[in-house]
KEFIPA-475690 format. One record per residue: residue in one letter; x, z, y negated of N, C-alpha, C, O, CB in turn. Coordinates in steps of 0.2 Angstrom, whole numbers. Glycine has a CB too. Example, Ala and Ser with C-alpha at 12.3 -4.5 7.8 and 13.67 -1.06 7.14 Angstrom:
R   aa     n_u     n_w     n_v    ca_u    ca_w    ca_v     c_u     c_w     c_v     o_u     o_w     o_v    cb_u    cb_w    cb_v
R    A      66      39      28      62      39      22      66      39      16      71      42      17      57      45      22
R    S      64      35      11      68      36       5      64      39       0      67      40      -6      70      29       3
This chain:
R   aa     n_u     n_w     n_v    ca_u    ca_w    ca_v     c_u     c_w     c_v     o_u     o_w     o_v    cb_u    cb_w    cb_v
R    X     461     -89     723     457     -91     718     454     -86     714     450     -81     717     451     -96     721
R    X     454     -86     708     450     -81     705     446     -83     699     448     -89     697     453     -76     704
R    X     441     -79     698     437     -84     693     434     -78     686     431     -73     685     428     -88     698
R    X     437     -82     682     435     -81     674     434     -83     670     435     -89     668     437     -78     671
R    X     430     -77     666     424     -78     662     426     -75     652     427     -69     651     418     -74     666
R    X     426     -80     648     425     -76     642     420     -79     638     419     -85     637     431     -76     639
R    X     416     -73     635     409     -74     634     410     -72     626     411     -66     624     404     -69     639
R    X     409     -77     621     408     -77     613     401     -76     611     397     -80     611     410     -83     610
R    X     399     -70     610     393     -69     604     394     -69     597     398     -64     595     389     -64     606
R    X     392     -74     591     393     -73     587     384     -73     582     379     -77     582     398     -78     586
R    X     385     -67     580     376     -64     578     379     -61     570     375     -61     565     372     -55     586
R    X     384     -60     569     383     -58     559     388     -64     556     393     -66     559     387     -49     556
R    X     386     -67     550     391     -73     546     391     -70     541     388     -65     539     388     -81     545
R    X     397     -73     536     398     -72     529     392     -75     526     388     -79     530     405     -76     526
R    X     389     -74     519     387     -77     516     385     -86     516     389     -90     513     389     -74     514
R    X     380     -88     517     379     -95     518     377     -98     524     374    -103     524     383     -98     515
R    X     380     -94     530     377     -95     537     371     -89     538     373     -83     537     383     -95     543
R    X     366     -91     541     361     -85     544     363     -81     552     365     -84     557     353     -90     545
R    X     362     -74     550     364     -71     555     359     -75     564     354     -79     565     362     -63     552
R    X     365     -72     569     361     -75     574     360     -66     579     364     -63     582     367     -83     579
R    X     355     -64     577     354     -58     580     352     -60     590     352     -55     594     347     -55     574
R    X     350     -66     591     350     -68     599     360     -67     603     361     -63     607     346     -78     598
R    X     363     -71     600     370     -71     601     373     -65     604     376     -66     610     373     -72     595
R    X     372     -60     602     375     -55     604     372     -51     610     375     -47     614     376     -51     599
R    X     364     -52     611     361     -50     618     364     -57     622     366     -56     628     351     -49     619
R    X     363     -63     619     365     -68     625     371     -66     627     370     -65     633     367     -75     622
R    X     377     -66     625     384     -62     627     385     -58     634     388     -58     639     386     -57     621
R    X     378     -53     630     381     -47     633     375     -49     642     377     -48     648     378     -37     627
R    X     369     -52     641     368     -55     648     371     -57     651     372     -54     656     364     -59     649
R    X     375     -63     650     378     -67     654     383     -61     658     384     -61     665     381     -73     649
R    X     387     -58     654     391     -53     655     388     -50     662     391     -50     667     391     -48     649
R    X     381     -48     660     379     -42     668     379     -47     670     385     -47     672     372     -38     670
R    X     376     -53     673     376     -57     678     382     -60     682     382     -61     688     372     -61     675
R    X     388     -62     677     392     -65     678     397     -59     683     401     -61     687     393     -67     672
R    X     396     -54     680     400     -49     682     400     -45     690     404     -42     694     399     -43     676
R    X     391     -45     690     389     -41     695     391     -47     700     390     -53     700     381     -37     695
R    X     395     -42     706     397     -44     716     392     -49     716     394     -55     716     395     -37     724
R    X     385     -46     716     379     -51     722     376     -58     716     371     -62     717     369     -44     727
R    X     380     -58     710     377     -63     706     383     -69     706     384     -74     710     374     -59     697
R    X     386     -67     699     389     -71     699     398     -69     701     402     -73     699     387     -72     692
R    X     399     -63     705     404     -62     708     410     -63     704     415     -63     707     405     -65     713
R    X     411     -65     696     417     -65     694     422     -60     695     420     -55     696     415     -65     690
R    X     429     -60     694     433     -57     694     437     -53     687     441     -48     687     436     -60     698
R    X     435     -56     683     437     -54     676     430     -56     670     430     -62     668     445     -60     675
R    X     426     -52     668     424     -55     663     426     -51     657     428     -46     657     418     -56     664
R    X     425     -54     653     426     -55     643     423     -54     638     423     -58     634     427     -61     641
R    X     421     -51     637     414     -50     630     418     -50     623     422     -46     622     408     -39     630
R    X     418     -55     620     420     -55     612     412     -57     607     410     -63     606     427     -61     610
R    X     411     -51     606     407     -50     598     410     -51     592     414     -47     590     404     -44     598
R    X     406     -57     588     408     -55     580     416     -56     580     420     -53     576     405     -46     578
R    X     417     -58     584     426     -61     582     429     -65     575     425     -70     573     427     -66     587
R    X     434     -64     572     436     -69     567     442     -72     572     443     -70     578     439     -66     558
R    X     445     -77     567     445     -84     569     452     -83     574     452     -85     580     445     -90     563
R    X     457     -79     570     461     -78     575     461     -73     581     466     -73     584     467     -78     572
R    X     456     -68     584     456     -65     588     451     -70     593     452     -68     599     455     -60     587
R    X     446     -74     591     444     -78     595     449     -83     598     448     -84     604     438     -80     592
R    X     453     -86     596     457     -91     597     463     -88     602     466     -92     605     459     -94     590
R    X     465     -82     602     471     -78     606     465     -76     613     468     -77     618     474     -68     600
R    X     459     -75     613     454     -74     618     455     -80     622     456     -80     629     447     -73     615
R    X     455     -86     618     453     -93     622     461     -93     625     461     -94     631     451    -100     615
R    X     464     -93     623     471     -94     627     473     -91     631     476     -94     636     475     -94     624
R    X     471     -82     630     473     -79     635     467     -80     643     468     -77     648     473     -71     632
R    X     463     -83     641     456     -87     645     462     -91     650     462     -89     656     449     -93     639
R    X     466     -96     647     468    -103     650     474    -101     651     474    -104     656     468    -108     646
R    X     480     -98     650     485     -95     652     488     -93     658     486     -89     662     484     -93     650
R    X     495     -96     659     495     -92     664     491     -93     671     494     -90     676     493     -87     661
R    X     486     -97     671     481     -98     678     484    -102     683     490    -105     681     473    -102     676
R    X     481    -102     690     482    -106     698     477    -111     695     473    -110     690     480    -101     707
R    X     480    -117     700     475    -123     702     468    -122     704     463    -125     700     478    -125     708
R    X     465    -118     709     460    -118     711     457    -113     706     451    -113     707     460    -118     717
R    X     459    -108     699     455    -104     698     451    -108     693     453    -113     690     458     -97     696
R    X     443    -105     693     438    -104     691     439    -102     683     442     -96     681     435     -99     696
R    X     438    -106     679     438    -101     671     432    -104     667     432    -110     666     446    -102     665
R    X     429    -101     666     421    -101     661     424    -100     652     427     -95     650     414     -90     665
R    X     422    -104     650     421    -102     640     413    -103     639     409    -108     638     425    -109     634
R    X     410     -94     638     405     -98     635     405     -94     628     408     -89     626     399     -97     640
R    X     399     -99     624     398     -99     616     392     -98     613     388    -103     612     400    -104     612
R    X     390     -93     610     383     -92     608     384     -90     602     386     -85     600     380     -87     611
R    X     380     -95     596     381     -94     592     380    -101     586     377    -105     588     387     -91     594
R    X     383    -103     578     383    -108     576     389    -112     577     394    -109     577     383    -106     570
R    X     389    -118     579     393    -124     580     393    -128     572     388    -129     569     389    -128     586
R    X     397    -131     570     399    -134     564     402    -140     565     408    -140     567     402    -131     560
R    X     398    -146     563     403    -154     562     405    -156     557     401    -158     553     400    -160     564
R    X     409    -156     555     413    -159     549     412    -165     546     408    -169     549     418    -161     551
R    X     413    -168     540     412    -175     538     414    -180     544     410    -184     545     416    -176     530
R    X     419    -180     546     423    -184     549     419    -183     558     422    -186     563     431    -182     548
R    X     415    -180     559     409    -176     567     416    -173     572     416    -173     578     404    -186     574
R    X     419    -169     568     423    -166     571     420    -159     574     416    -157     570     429    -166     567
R    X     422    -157     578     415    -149     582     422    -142     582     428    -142     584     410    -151     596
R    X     416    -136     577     421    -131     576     414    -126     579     408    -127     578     425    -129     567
R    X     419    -121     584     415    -115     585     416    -111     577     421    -112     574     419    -111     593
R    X     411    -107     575     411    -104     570     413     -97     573     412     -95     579     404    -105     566
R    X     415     -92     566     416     -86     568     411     -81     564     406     -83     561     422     -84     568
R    X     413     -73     564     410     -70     557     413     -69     551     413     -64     547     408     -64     559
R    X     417     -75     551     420     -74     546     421     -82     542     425     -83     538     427     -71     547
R    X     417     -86     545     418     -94     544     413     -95     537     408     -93     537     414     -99     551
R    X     416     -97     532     415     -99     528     413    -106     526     417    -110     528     417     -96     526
R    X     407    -107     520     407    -114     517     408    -117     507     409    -115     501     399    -116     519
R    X     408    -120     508     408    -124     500     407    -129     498     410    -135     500     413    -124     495
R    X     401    -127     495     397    -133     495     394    -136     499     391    -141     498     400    -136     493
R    X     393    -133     505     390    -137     511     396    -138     517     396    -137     523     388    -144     509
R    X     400    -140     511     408    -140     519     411    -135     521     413    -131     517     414    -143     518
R    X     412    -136     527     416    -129     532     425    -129     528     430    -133     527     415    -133     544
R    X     424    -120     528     431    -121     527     437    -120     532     439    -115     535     433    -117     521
R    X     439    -124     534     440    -125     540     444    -121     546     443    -121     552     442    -130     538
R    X     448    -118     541     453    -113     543     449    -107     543     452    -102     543     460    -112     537
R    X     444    -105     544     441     -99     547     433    -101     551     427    -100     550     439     -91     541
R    X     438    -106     555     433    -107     562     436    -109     567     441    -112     564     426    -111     562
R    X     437    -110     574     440    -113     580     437    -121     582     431    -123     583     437    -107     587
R    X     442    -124     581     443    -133     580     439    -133     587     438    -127     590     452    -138     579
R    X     438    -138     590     439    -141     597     445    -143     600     446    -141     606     436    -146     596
R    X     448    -147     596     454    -151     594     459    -144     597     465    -146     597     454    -153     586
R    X     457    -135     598     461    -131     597     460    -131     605     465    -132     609     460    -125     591
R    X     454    -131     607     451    -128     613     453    -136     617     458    -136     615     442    -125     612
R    X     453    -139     619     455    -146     621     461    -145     623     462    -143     629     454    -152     616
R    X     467    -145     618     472    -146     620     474    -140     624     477    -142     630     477    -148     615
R    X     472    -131     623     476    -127     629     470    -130     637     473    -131     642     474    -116     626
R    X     464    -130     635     460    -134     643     466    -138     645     469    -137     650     452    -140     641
R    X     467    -143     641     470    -149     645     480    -145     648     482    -146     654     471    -160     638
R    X     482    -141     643     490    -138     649     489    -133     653     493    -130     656     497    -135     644
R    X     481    -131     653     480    -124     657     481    -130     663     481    -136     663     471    -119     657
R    X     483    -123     670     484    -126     676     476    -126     682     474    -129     687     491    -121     679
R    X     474    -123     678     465    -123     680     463    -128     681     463    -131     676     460    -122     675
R    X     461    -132     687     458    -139     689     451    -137     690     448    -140     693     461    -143     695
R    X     448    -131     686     440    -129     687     439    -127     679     442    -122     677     438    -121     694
R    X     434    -130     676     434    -127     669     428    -129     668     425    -135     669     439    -129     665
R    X     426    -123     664     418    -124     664     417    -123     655     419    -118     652     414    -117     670
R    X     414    -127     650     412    -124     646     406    -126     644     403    -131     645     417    -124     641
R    X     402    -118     641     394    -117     639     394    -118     632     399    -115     629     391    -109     641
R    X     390    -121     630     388    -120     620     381    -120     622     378    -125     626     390    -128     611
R    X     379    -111     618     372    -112     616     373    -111     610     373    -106     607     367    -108     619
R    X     374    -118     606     373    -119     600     373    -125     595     371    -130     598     377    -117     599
R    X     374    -126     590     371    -132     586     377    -136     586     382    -134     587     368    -130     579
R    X     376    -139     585     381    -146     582     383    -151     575     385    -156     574     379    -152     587
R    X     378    -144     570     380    -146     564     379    -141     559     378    -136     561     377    -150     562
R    X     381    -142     553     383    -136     548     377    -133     542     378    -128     539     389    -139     542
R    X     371    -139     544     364    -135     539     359    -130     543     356    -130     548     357    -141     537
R    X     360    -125     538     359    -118     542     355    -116     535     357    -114     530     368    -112     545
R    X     346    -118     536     341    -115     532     338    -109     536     337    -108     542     335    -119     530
R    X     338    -105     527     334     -98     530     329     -98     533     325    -101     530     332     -94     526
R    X     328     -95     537     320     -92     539     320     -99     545     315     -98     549     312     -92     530
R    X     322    -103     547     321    -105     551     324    -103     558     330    -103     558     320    -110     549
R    X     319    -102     564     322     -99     568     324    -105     574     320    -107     579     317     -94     570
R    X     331    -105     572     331    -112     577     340    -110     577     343    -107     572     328    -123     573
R    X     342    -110     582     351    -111     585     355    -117     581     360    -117     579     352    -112     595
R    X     349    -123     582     354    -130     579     348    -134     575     343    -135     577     358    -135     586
R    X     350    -136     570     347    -141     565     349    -148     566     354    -148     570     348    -140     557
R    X     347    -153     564     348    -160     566     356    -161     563     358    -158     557     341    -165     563
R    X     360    -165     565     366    -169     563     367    -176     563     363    -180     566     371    -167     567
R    X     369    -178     560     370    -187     561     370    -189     567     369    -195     569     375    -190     558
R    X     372    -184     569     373    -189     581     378    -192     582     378    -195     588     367    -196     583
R    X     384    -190     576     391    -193     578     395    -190     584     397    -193     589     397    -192     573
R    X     394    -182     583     400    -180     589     398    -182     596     393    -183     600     401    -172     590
R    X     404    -182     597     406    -184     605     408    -180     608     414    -179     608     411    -190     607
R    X     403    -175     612     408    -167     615     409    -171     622     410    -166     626     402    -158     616
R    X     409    -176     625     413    -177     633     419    -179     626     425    -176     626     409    -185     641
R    X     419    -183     621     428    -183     618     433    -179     617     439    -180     618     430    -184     614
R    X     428    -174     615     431    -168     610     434    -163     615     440    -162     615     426    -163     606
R    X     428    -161     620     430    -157     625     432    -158     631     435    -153     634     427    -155     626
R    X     432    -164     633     431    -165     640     436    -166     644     439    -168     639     427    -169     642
R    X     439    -166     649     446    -168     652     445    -167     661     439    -164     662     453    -162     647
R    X     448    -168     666     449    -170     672     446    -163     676     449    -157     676     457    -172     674
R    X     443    -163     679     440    -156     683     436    -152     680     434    -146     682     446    -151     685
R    X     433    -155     672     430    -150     667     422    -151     668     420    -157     668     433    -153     660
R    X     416    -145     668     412    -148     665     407    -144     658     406    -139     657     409    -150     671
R    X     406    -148     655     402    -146     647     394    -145     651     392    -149     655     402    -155     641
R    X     390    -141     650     385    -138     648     383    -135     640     385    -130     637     386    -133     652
R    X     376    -141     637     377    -137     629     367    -137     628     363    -141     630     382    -144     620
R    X     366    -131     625     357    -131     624     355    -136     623     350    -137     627     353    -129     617
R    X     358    -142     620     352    -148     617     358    -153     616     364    -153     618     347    -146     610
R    X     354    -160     613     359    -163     612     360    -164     604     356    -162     600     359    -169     616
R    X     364    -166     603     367    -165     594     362    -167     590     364    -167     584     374    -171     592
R    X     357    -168     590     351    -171     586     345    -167     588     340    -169     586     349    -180     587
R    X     346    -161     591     340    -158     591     341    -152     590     346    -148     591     337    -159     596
R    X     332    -149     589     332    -142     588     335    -138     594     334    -141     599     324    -140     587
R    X     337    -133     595     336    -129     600     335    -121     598     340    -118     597     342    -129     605
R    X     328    -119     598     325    -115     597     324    -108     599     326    -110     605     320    -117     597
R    X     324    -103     599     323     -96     600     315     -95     601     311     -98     598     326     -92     593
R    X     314     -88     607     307     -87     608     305     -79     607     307     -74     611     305     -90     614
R    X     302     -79     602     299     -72     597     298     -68     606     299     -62     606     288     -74     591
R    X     298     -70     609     295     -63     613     301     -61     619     301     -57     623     287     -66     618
R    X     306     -66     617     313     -63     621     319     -63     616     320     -66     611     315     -68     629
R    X     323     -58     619     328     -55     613     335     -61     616     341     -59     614     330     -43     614
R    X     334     -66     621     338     -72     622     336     -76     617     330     -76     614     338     -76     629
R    X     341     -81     617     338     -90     616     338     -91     622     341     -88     627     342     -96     611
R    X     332     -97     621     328    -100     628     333    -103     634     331    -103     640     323    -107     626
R    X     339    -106     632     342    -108     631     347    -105     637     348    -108     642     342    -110     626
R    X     350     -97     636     352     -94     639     348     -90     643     351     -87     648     355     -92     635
R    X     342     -89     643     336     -85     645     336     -89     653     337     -84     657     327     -86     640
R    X     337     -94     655     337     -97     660     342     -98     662     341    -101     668     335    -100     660
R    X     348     -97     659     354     -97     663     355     -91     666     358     -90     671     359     -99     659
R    X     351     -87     663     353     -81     665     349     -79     671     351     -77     677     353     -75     660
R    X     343     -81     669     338     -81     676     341     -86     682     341     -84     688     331     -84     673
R    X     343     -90     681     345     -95     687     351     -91     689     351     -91     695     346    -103     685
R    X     355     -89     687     360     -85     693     356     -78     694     358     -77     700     368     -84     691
R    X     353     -74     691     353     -68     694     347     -68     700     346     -64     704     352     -63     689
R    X     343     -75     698     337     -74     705     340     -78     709     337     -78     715     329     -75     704
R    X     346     -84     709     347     -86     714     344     -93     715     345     -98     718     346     -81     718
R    X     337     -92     710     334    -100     710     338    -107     706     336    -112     705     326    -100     706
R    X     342    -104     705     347    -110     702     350    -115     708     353    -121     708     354    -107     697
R    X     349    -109     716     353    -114     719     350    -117     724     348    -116     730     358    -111     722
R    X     350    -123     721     345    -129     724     346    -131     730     341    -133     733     345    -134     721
R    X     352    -131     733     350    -135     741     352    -127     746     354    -127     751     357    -144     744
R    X     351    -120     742     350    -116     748     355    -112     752     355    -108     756     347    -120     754
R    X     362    -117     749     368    -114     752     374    -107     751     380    -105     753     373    -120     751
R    X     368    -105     746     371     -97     743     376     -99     740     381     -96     742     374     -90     749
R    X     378    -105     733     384    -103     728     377    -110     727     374    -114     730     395    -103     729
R    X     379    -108     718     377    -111     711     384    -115     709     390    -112     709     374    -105     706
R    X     383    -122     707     386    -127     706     384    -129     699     378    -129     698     386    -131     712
R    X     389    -132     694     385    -131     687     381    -139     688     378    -141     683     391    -131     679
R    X     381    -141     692     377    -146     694     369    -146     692     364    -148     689     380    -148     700
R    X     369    -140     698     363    -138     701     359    -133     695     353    -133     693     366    -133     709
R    X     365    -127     691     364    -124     685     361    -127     679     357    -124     675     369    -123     684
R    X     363    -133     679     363    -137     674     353    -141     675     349    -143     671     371    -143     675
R    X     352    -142     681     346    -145     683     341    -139     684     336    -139     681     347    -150     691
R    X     342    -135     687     339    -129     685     337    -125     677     331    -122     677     342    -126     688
R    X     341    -126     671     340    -125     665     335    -130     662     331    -128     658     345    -124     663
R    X     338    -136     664     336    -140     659     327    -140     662     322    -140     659     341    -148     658
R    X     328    -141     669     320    -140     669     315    -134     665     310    -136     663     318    -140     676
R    X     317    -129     665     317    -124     662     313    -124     655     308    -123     653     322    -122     662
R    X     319    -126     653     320    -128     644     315    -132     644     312    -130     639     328    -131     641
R    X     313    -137     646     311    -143     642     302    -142     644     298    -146     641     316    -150     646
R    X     301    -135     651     293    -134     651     294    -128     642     290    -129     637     290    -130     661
R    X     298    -125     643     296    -121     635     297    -123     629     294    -122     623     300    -114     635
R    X     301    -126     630     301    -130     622     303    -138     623     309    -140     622     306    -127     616
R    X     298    -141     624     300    -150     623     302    -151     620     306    -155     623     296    -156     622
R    X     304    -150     615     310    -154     610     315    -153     611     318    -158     609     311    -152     603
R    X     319    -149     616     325    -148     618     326    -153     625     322    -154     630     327    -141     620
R    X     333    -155     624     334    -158     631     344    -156     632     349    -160     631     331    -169     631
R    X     344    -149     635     351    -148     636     354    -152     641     350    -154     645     353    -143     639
R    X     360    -154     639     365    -158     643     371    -157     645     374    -153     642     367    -163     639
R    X     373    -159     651     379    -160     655     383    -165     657     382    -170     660     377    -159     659
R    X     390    -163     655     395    -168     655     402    -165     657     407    -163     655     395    -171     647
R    X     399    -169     666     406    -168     671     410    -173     668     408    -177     664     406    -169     680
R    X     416    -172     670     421    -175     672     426    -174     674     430    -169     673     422    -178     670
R    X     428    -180     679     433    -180     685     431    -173     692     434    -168     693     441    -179     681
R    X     426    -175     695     426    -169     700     421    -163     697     417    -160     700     434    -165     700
R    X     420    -163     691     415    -157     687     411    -157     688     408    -157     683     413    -156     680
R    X     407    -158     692     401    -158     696     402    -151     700     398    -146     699     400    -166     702
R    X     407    -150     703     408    -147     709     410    -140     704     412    -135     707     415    -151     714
């Protein structure tokens, strides 16, 4: 069994998206934690910063590829998320552009992209993270990861499939906010804390389960900033 990890920070945009200057320390945290023996013992981790669309999308596959049954494979995303007219969910890159408001589509990573290599990967352990928004209004000056959306998407649809589980900041209609005094979003600030001190692991048994991760964060999140409430969505076994 072996377990990997590829970690997206996306912190500079083209014109019309605001930079995410948090994104790229989020990345690279997770990275130490994930990486170091006594934390997160991974075997392979991944750092992509500031990716366009087709090097992030060659990352994602070489993530899913190729893999055993029992291995372990982590996607995580820090960064802007974009729904479409139709509430369709694109990871954005630094090269995603808009008009008029609308995403153009072909320089960002579909769901629809990431779904289908999850579901032929041979991986029965699949884990994916968004610390990110779930819509395309991205005002200046405001210091928030995600602005409100209509509340259509369905990320257990989009993403989700048998052995899989979803972990995202918030849920699609909410703020998920950034805090002036740490160079994380909050969001990540405690993921990272819950594996490297080990208090993520709630019944004691020396391994963190995204179950356990996931109840650890969100208590977290939700004493520093009430308005968020991150969510989790196993399925089939994703608990485990």
């Amino acid at each position: 069994m072996a377990k990997l990890a590829l970690l997206i920070g996306v912190s500079e945009y083209a014109a019309g998206l605001n930079p995410l200057p948090n994104a790229k320390a989020d990345a690279e945290a997770m990275k130490r934690v994930l990486q170091h023996p006594e934390m997160g013992g991974f075997d392979q981790v991944r750092q992509l910063l500031n990716p366009d669309r087709q090097v992030m999308e060659e990352a994602i596959y070489d993530l899913l590829t190729d893999r055993q049954k029992d291995d372990l494979v982590l996607l995580y995303f820090s960064g802007h998320g974009f729904t479409d007219e139709s509430g369709r969910f694109y990871l954005t890159t630094r090269s995603t552009r808009t008009e008029q408001g609308k995403l153009i589509k072909v320089t960002a990573v579909s769901a629809d992209f990431i779904q289908e290599l999850m579901s032929e990967s041979r991986s029965s352990r699949q884990v994916i993270v968004l610390d990110c928004n779930f819509s395309g209004a991205f005002a200046r000056g405001i210091t928030a990861l995600a602005v409100k959306d209509d509340g259509n998407i369905d990320v257990r649809a989009q993403l989700g499939g048998r052995g899989r589980a979803i972990l995202t900041s918030s849920a699609s209609t909410q703020y998920s906010f950034t805090q002036e005094e740490s160079d994380l979003s909050i969001y990540t600030r405690y993921l990272v804390e819950g594996i490297a001190t080990g208090a993520a692991d709630r019944d004691g048994d020396g391994a963190i389960s995204v179950d356990e991760l996931h109840e650890y964060v969100s208590t977290k999140v939700r004493e520093a900033s009430p308005a968020m409430s991150p969510q989790f969505y196993p399925v089939a076994e994703g608990y485990r």
